[in-house]
TIVEXSE-280541 format. One record per residue (C-alpha): residue number from 1; x, y, z. Coordinates in pm, 1 decimal, padded with zeros to 6 digits. Example, Ala and Ser with C-alpha at 12.3 -4.5 7.8 and 13.67 -1.06 7.14 Angstrom:
BEGIN
  num        xx        yy        zz
    1   01230.0  -00450.0   00780.0
    2   01367.0  -00106.0   00714.0
***
This chain:
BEGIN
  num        xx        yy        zz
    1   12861.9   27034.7   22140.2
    2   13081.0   26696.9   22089.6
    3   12830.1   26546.3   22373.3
    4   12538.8   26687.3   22296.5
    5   12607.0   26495.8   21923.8
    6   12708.8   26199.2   22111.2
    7   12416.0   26165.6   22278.9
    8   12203.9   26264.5   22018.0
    9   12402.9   25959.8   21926.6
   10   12310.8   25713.3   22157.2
   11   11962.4   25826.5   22159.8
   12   11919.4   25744.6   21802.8
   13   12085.7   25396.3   21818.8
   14   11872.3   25328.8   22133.1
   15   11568.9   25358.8   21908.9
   16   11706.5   25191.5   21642.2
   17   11789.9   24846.5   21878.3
   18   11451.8   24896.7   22011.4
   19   11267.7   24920.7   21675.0
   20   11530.9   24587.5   21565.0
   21   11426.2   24446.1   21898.5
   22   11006.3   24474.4   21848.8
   23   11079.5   24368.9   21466.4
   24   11193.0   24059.9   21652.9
   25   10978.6   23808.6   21827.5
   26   10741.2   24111.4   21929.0
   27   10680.0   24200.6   21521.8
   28   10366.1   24020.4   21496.8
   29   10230.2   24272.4   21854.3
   30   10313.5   24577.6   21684.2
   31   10208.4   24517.6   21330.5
   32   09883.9   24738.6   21234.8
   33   09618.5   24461.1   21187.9
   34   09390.7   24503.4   20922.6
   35   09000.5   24577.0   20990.6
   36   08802.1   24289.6   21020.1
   37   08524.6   24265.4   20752.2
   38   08191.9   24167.1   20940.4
   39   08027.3   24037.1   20589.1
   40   07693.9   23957.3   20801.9
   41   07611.5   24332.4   20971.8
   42   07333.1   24502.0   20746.8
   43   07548.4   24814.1   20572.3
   44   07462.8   25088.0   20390.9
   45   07697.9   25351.5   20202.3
   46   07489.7   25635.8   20066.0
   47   07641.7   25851.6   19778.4
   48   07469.7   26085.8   19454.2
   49   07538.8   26134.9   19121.7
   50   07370.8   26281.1   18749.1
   51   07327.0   26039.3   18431.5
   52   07354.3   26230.4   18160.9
   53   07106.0   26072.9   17899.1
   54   07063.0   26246.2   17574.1
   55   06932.5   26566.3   17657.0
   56   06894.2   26564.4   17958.0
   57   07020.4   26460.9   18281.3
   58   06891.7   26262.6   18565.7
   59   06981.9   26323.6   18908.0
   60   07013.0   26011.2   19200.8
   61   07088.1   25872.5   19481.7
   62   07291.4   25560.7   19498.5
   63   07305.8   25318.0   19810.5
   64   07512.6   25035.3   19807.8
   65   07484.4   24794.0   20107.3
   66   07405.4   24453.1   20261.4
   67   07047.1   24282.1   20394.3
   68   07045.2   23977.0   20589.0
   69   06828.2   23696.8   20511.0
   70   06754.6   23363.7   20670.7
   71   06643.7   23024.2   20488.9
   72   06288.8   22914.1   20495.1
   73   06173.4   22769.2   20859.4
   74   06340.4   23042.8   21028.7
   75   06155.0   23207.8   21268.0
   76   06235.7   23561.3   21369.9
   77   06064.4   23561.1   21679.5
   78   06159.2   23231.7   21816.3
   79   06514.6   23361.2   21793.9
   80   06461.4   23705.2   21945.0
   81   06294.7   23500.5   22248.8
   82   06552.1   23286.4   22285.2
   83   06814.5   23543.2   22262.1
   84   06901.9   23535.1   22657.0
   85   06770.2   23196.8   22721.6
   86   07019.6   23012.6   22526.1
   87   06804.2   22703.7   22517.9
   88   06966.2   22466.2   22290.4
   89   06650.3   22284.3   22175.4
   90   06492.7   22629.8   22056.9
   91   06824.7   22670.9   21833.6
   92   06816.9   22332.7   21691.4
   93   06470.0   22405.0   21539.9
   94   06578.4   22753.7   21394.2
   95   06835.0   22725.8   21123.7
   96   07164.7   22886.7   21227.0
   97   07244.2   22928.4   20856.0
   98   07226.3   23318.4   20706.0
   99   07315.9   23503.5   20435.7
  100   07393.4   23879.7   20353.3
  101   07274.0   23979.3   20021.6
  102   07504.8   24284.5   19866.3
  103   07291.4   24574.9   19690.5
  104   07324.4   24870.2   19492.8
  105   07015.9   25058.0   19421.2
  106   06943.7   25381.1   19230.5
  107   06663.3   25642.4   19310.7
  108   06577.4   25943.0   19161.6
  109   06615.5   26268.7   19341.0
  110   06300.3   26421.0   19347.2
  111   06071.7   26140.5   19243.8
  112   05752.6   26032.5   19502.1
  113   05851.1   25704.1   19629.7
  114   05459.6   25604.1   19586.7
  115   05404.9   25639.5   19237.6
  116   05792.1   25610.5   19119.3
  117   05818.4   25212.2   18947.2
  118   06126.1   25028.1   19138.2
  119   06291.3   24720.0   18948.5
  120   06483.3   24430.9   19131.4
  121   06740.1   24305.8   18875.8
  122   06952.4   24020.7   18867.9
  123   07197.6   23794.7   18710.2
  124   07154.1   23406.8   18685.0
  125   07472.9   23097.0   18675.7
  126   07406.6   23033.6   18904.5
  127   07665.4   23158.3   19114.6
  128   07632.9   23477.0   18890.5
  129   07692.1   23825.2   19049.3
  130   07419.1   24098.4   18892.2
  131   07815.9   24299.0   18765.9
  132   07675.7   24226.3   18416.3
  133   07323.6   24437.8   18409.2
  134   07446.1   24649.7   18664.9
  135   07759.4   24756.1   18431.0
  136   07613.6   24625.4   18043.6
  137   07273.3   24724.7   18077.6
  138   07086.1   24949.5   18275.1
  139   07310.0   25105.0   18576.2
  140   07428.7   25461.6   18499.0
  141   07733.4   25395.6   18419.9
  142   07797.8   25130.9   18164.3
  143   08161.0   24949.4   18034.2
  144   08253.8   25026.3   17690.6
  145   08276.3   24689.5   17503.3
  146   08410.9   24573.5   17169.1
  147   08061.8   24472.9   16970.1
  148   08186.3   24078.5   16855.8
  149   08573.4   24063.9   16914.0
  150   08828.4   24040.5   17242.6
  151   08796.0   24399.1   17413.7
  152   09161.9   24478.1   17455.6
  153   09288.2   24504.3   17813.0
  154   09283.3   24734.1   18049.3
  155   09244.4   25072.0   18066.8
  156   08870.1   25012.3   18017.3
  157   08634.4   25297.5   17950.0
  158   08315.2   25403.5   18177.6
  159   08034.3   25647.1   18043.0
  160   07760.5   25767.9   18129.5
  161   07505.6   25522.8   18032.4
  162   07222.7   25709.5   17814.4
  163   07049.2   25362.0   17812.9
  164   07027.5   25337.7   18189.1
  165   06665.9   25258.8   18307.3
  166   06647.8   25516.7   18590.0
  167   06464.4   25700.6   18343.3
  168   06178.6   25474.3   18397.2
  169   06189.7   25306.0   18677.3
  170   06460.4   25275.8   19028.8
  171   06637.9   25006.1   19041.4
  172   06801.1   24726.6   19268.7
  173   07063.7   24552.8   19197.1
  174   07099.9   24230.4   19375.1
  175   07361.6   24010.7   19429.6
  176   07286.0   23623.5   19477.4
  177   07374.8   23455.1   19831.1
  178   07785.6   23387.8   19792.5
  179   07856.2   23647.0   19479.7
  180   07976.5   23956.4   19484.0
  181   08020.6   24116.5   19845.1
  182   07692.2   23840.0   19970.4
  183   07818.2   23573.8   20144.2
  184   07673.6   23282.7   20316.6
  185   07710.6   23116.2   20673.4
  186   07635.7   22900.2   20909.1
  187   07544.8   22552.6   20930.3
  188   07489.5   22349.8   20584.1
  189   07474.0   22696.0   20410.2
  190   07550.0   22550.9   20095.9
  191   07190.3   22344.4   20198.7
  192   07017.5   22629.0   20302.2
  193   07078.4   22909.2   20008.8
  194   07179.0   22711.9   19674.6
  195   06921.8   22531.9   19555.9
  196   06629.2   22628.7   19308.3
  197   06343.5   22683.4   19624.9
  198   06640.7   22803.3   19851.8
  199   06763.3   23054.7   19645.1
  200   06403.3   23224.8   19562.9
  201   06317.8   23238.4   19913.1
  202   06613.7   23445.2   19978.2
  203   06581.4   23656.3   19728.0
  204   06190.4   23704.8   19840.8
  205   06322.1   23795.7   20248.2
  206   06558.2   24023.7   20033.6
  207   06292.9   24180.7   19851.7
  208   05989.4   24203.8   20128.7
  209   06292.3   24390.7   20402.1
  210   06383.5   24591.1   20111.8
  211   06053.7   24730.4   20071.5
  212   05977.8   24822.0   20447.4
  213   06326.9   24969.2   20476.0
  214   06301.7   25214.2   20184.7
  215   05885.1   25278.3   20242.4
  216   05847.2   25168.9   19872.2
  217   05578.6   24894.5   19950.3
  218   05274.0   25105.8   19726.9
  219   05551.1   25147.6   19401.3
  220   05491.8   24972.1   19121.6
  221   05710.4   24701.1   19108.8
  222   05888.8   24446.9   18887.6
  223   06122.4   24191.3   18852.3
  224   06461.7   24171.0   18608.0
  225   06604.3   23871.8   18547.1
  226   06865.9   23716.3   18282.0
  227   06968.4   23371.9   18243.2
  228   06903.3   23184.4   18544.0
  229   06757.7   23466.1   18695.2
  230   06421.7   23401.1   18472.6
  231   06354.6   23032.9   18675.0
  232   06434.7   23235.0   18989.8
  233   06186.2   23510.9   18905.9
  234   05927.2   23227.4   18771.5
  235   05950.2   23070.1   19140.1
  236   05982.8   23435.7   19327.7
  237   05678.3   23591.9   19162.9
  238   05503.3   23300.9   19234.9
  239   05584.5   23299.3   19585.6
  240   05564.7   23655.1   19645.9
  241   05159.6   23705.0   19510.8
  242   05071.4   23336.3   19666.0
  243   05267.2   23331.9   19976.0
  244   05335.1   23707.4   20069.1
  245   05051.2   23866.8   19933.8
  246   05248.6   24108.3   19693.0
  247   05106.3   24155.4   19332.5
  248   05360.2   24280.0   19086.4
  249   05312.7   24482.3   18814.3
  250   05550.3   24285.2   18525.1
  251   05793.8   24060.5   18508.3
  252   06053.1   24092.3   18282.9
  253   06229.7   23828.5   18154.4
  254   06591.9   23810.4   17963.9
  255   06727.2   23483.1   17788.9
  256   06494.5   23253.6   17951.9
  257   06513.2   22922.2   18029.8
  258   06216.6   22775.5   18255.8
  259   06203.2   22397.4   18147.5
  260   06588.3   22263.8   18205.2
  261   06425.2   21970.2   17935.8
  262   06515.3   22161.0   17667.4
  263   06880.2   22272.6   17754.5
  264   07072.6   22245.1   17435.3
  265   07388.9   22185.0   17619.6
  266   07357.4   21776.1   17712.6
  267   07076.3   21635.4   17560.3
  268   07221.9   21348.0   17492.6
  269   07218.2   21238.7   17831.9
  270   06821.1   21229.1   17807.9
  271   06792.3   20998.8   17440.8
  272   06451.9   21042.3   17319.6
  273   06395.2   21387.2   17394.2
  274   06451.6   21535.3   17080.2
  275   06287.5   21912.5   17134.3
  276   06680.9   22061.8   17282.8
  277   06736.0   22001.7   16853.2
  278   06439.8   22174.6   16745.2
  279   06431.0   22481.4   16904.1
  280   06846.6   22535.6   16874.1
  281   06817.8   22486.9   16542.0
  282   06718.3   22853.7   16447.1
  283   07010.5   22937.7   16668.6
  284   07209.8   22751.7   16439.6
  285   07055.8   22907.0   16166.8
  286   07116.3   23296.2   16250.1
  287   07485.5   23195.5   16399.3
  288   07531.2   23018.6   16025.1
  289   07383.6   23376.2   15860.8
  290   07618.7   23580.3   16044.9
  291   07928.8   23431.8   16018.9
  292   07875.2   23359.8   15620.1
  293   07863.3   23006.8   15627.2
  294   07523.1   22906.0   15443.0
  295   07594.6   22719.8   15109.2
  296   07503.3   22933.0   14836.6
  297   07374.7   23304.8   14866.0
  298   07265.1   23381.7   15181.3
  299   06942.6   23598.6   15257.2
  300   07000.7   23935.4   15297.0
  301   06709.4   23941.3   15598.1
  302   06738.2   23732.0   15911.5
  303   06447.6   23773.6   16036.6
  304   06244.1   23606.0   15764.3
  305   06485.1   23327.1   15687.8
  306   06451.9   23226.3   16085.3
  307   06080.0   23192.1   16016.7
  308   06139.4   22943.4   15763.1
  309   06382.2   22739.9   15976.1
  310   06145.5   22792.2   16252.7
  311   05841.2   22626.0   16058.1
  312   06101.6   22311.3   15980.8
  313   06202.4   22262.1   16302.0
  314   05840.8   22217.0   16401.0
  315   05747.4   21985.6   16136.8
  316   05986.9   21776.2   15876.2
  317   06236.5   21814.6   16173.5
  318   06055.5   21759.8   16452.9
  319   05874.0   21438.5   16283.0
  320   06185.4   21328.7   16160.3
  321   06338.5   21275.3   16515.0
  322   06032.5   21166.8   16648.1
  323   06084.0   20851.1   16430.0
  324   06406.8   20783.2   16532.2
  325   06571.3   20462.6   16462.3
  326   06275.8   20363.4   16208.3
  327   06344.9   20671.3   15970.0
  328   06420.0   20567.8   15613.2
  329   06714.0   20634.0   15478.8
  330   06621.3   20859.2   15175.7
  331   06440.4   21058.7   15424.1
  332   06735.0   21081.2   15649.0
  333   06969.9   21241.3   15377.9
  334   06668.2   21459.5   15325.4
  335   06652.8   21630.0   15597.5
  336   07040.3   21651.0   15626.7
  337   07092.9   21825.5   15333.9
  338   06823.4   22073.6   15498.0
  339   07008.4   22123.2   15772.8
  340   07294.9   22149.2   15578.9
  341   07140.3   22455.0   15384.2
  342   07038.3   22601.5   15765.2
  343   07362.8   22535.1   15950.0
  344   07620.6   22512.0   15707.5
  345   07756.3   22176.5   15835.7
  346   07874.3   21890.8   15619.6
  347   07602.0   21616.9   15543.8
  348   07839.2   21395.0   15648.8
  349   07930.4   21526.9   15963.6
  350   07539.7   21575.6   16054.3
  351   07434.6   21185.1   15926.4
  352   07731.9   21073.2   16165.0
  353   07560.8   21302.8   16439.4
  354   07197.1   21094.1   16359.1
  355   07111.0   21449.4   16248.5
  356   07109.9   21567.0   16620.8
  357   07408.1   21792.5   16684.7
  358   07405.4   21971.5   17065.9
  359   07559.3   22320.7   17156.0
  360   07903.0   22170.9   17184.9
  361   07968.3   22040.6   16898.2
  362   07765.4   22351.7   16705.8
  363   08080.6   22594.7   16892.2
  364   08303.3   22354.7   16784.0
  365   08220.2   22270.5   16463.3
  366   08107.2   22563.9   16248.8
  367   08426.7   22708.5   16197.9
  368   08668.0   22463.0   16243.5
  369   08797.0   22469.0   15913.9
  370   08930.0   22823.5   16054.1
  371   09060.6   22629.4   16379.7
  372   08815.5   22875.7   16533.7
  373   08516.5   22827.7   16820.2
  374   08201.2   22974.2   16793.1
  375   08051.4   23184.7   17116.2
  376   07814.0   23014.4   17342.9
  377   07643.2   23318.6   17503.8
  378   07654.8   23547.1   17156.5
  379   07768.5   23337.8   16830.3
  380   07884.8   23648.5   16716.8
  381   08216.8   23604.9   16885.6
  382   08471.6   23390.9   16834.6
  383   08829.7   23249.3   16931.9
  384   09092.7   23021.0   16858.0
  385   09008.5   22691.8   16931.1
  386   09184.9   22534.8   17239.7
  387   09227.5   22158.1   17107.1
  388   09145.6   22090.3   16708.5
  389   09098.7   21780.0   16831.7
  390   08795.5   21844.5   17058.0
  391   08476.5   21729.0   17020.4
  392   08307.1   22002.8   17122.7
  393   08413.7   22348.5   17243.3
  394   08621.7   22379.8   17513.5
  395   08558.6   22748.9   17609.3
  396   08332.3   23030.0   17561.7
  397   08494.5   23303.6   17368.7
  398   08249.7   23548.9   17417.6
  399   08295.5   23517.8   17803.6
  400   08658.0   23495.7   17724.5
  401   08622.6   23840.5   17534.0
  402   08415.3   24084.2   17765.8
  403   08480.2   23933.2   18158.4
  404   08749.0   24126.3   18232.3
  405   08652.9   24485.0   18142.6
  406   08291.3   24427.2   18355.7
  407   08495.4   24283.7   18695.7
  408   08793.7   24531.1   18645.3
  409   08520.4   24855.8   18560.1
  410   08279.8   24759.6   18846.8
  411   08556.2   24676.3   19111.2
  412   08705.2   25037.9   19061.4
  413   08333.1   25190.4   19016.5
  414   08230.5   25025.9   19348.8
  415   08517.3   25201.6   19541.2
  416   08595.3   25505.8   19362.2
  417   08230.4   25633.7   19278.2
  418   08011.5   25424.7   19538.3
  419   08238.2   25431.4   19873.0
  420   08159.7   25035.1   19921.4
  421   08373.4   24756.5   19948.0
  422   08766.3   24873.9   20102.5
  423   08911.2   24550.3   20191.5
  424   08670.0   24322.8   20053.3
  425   08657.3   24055.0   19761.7
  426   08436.3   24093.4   19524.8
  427   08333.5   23792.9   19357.0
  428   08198.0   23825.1   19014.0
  429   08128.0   23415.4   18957.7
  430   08162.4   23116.1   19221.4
  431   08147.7   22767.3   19085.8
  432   07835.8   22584.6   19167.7
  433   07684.7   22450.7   18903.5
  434   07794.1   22080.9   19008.3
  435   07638.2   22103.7   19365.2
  436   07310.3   22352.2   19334.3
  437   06970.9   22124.0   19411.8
  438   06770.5   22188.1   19106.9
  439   06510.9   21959.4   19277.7
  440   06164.7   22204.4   19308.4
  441   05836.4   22134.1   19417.0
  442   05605.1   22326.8   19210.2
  443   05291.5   22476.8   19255.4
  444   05037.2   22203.8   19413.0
  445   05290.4   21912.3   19456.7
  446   05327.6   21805.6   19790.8
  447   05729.4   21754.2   19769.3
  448   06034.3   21842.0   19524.3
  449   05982.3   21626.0   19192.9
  450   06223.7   21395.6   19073.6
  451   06279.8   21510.0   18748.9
  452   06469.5   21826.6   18538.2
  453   06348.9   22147.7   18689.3
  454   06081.7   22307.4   18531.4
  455   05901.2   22624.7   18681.2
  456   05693.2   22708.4   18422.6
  457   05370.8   22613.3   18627.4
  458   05501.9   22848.9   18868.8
  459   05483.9   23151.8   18633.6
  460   05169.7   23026.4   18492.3
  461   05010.6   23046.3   18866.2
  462   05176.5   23320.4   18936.4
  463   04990.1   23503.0   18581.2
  464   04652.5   23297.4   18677.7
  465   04659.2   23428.8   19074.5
  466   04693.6   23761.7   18985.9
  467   04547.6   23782.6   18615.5
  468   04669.9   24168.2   18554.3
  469   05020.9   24027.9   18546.6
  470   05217.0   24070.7   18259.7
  471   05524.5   23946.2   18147.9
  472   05805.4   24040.3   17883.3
  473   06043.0   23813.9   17704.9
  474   06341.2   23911.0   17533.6
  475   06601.6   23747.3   17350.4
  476   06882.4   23742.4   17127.2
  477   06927.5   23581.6   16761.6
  478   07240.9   23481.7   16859.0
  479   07223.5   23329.9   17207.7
  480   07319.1   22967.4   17203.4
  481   07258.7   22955.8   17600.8
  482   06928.5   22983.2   17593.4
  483   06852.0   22987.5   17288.4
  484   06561.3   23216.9   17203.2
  485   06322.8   23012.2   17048.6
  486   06344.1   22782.3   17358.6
  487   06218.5   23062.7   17503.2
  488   05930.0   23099.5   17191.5
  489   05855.8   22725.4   17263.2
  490   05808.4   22774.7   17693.7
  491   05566.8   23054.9   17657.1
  492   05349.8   22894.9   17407.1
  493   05325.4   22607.1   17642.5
  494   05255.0   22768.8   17999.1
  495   04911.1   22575.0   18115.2
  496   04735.4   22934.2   18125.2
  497   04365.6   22985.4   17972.5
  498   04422.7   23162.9   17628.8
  499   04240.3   23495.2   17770.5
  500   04596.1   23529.5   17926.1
  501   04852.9   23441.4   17697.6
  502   04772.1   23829.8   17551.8
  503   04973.2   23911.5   17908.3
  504   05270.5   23826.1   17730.1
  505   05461.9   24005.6   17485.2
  506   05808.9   23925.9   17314.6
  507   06135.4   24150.8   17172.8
  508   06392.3   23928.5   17015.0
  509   06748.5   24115.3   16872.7
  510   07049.1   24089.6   16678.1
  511   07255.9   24010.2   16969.0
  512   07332.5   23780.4   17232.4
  513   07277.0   23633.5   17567.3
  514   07363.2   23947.5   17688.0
  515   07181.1   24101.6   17466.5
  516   07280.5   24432.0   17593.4
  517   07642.5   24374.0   17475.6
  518   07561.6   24494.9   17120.2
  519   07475.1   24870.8   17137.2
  520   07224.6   24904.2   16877.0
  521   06999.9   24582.3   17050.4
  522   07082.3   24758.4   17430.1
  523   06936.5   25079.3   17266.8
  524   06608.3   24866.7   17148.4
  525   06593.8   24691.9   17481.9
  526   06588.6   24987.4   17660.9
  527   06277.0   25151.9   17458.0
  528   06117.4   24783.1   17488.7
  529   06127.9   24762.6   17894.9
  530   06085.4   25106.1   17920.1
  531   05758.3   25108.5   17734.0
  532   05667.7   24812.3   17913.6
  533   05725.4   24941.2   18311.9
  534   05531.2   25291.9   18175.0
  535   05226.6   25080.3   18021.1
  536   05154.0   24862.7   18355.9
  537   05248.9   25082.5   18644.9
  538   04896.5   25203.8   18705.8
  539   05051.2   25506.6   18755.3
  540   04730.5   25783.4   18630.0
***
C-alpha cells in the first residue's frame, strides 16, 4: 500500500512538472484560442418570439444576420470570371473594398409575404447604429427610459413594446457600413462606403439582396429613416425607382434634415445666410415654454404660441436679418426685445449676438443662470454645465442621459433573446463626422457639386418619377438637431408641381429628436406611421 501511494505519488508530481513545463515556453501552444470572427461571411441566426400589444399578441420570427455589399463600379460578374484567372488588371478595375451590413428583421408568423408591408429602418450620425429605433421605437422589445432626466444606471428594464410596428408592417433593421456588428474592408474603404452617394448605394445593394433572399420583392415597401437617415433615404429612394426600377410605397421620414444650409449648429461659418436663425427660432421658442423661461405669463398652449413665432420668423425676423449691417438701430432693439419675449434671453446678450444666436450658444445659454445646459437632441433634458465659462455647450445631456440603457439593453437582447453576436463588438456610434464626403451629385448634374449637401432634388425626383409616392414627416417641438420647422421650411420648398405637394403629410410632437423617447409622442407616432403604411400599401 506504502508504494502503491508512492507512486500514486510520483505520478501526480509527473503531471504537475509537465503541466509547469507546457505553462512554460509551450503556454502560448496549448492555450484554447478564441474563434475567429469572419465579420465578412453572409450570417443568419433565426429565432421566434410573441409581442404582447394591448390585447392581443403578435407572433414572429426574428433573423438577425449579415449581407455583403460592394461599392458602386463593382461588377459581380467580372469577379466571378476572374475568380481562377487571377488576372491582376481585371482586379484593379473591380474595387476590392466590401462591406457587411448587420440586420435584424421581424416577420410575422402567419402573414403572406406578398401582401404583408416590410419597412427598412435606420438610424443617421452618421456613424449611427439603427440600436435607437430598433430598442426606442418600433422593435418588440423596447428600453424603459426616464421621460426628461438621467435614467439611472443599470439594471435597465425591457418590455414588451405595445408600440412596436410589427402590427403594421415587418421590419428591417439595418445597420450602416462600420456600426454595430457591419464592418468595412478592403482598399480605401473609408472611400468607398462613407460618403453621402457611397453610403446610399450600399444601403440600396443591401436592400435589392434583401428582397430576393426573403422573396418579398411584390410587398409593399417603405423606407424609415431618422436624422441622417432622411438625406440617405432622399438619395436611396431616388436611386432605387430611377436606377433599379423599384417603386416604393412611402417614405417615412423622422427629424429631417435634407439641405445641410440650414444646420443650426455653425452658421456662422456661412455669414449671410441667415435662414439656420429663422427656422430654430420656434425651437427656441417651445424649449423657452417648457422649461418656464418666457418673461411674463406664459401660454398655456404650445401649439398656438409656435404659430405666432413661426409667422415672425418669416417676416419682421427674416427681413430684419436680411438687412444686416444697414438695420437701424431702433429697429434692432425691436426685434430683440421680440426675441426676448420668444426665447427668454437677455436683450443684451441677443444685441451682442447681432440678434443671431446658433444651437450652441441656445444649450448654453438658456439656463445658465442655473449653471445648467440645455439638450441638443430633446430640450427637455438637461445637465450640469461642464465649463460656466463656455461659450456654447459642451455636451449633449440628453445623449448623456439615455445612451447607456439603449447599448447596455440591446447588447444583452442581441445575445440572450436573438442568439447573434458571441465574441463580437458591437458598436453603437463610430466617429466620422470629420472625414464623411458630403460632396453629392444630384439628380441631372454631371459630377458631385461643390457646395453644402442638399438632396432635396433627389426626393423631389424621386416623388415626380413615381407620382403615387408619398412621404411622411415627423418631428419633435423640442428637437434642436434638426429642428422641426427646418423640416416645415424643406418640404415647402422641394421643386415639385403643386398637384404633388398633397403627397406629403406632417405629425409634429411634444418630444424630441427621438421623438420616440417620450411615451405619450411614441404612442402618437405609432398610430401616425401606422395609418400611413395601411393607407398606401395597395393592399385591397
Amino acid at each position: 500500500m506504502k508504494y502503491a501511494t508512492l507512486l500514486i505519488a510520483a505520478v501526480l508530481l509527473a503531471g504537475v512538472a509537465a503541466f509547469a513545463a507546457t505553462s512554460g515556453k509551450d503556454a502560448d501552444k496549448q492555450a484554447v484560442q478564441p474563434t475567429k470572427i469572419d465579420y465578412f461571411q453572409p450570417s443568419e441566426v433565426k429565432t421566434s418570439g410573441t409581442v404582447r400589444m394591448g390585447w392581443s399578441s403578435i407572433p414572429y420570427e426574428a433573423v438577425a444576420g449579415t449581407l455583403v455589399v460592394h461599392p458602386k463600379g463593382w461588377d459581380d460578374s467580372a469577379s466571378a470570371d476572374n475568380a481562377d484567372k487571377k488576372d491582376k488588371s481585371a482586379d484593379d478595375k473591380n474595387p476590392t473594398a466590401k462591406a457587411s451590413m448587420f440586420y435584424v428583421a421581424y416577420f410575422r408568423k402567419g402573414a403572406s409575404p406578398g401582401t404583408r408591408p416590410i419597412t427598412f429602418l435606420y438610424n443617421g450620425g452618421p456613424g449611427s447604429s439603427t440600436v435607437w429605433l430598433h430598442m426606442g421605437a418600433f422593435g418588440p422589445k423596447r428600453v424603459v427610459t426616464a421621460n426628461d432626466s438621467h435614467t439611472p444606471a443599470a439594471p435597465y428594464q425591457l418590455v414588451d413594446n405595445q408600440y412596436s410596428l410589427l402590427d403594421a408592417s415587418d421590419l428591417v433593421f439595418i445597420d450602416a457600413p462600420g456600426t454595430g456588428f457591419s464592418r468595412v474592408t478592403g482598399k480605401d474603404k473609408e472611400k468607398a462606403f462613407y460618403g453621402v452617394d457611397q453610403d446610399a448605394h450600399a444601403f440600396a445593394a443591401f436592400i435589392k439582396q434583401f428582397l430576393s433572399k426573403y422573396q418579398r420583392w411584390n410587398s409593399p415597401k417603405y423606407l424609415f429613416g431618422e436624422s441622417y437617415g432622411t438625406p440617405r433615404s432622399a438619395v436611396l429612394v431616388n436611386e432605387l425607382e430611377t436606377d433599379d426600377d423599384i417603386d416604393f410605397n412611402g417614405v417615412i421620414l423622422l427629424s429631417q434634415i435634407l439641405d445641410f444650409d440650414l444646420d443650426v449648429d455653425d452658421p456662422e461659418n456661412n455669414p449671410g445666410s441667415n435662414l439656420p436663425y429663422e427656422v430654430a427660432l420656434p425651437t427656441y421658442a417651445a424649449t423657452a415654454w417648457y422649461h418656464h423661461k418666457l418673461p411674463g405669463t406664459a401660454p398655456a398652449d404650445l401649439v398656438p404660441f409656435l404659430q405666432n413665432v413661426e409667422h415672425f420668423a418669416m417676416t419682421d425676423y427674416a427681413r430684419a436679418l436680411t438687412i444686416g449691417n444697414s438695420l437701424d438701430q431702433k429697429r434692432r432693439t425691436e426685434i430683440a426685445n421680440k426675441l426676448h419675449q420668444f426665447t427668454g434671453l437677455p436683450v443684451s446678450y441677443i444685441l451682442k449676438a447681432n440678434l443671431r444666436i446658433d444651437g450652441g450658444e441656445f444649450e448654453k445659454n438658456l439656463q445658465d443662470s442655473n449653471d445648467l445646459t440645455t439638450g441638443r437632441l430633446d430640450t427637455r433634458f438637461s445637465g450640469p454645465t461642464m465649463d460656466p465659462l463656455s461659450k456654447e455647450s459642451d455636451y449633449d445631456p440628453q445623449s448623456a442621459a439615455i445612451s447607456s440603457a439603449y447599448v447596455s439593453a440591446f447588447n444583452n437582447y442581441v445575445r440572450s433573446d436573438l442568439n447573434y453576436g458571441m465574441g463580437m463588438t458591437y458598436r453603437p456610434e463610430i466617429e466620422l463626422w470629420q472625414s464623411w464626403d458630403f460632396m453629392h451629385q444630384p439628380p441631372g448634374a454631371h459630377r458631385p457639386v461643390p457646395i453644402a449637401t442638399n438632396v432635396m432634388p433627389d426626393l423631389a425626383t424621386a416623388m415626380k418619377y413615381n407620382p403615387d409616392l408619398k412621404v411622411m414627416v415627423n418631428g419633435g417641438y423640442f428637437d434642436l438637431a434638426t429642428p422641426y420647422y427646418e423640416g416645415w421650411y424643406e418640404m415647402h420648398h422641394l421643386p415639385i408641381p403643386p398637384s404633388l405637394q398633397g403627397n406629403i403629410q406632417f405629425h409634429y410632437y411634444q418630444s424630441g429628436h427621438m421623438v420616440y423617447a417620450n411615451e405619450a409622442s411614441l404612442k402618437q407616432l405609432h398610430d401616425n406611421v401606422a395609418s400611413f403604411i395601411k393607407s398606401t400599401d395597395n393592399v385591397k
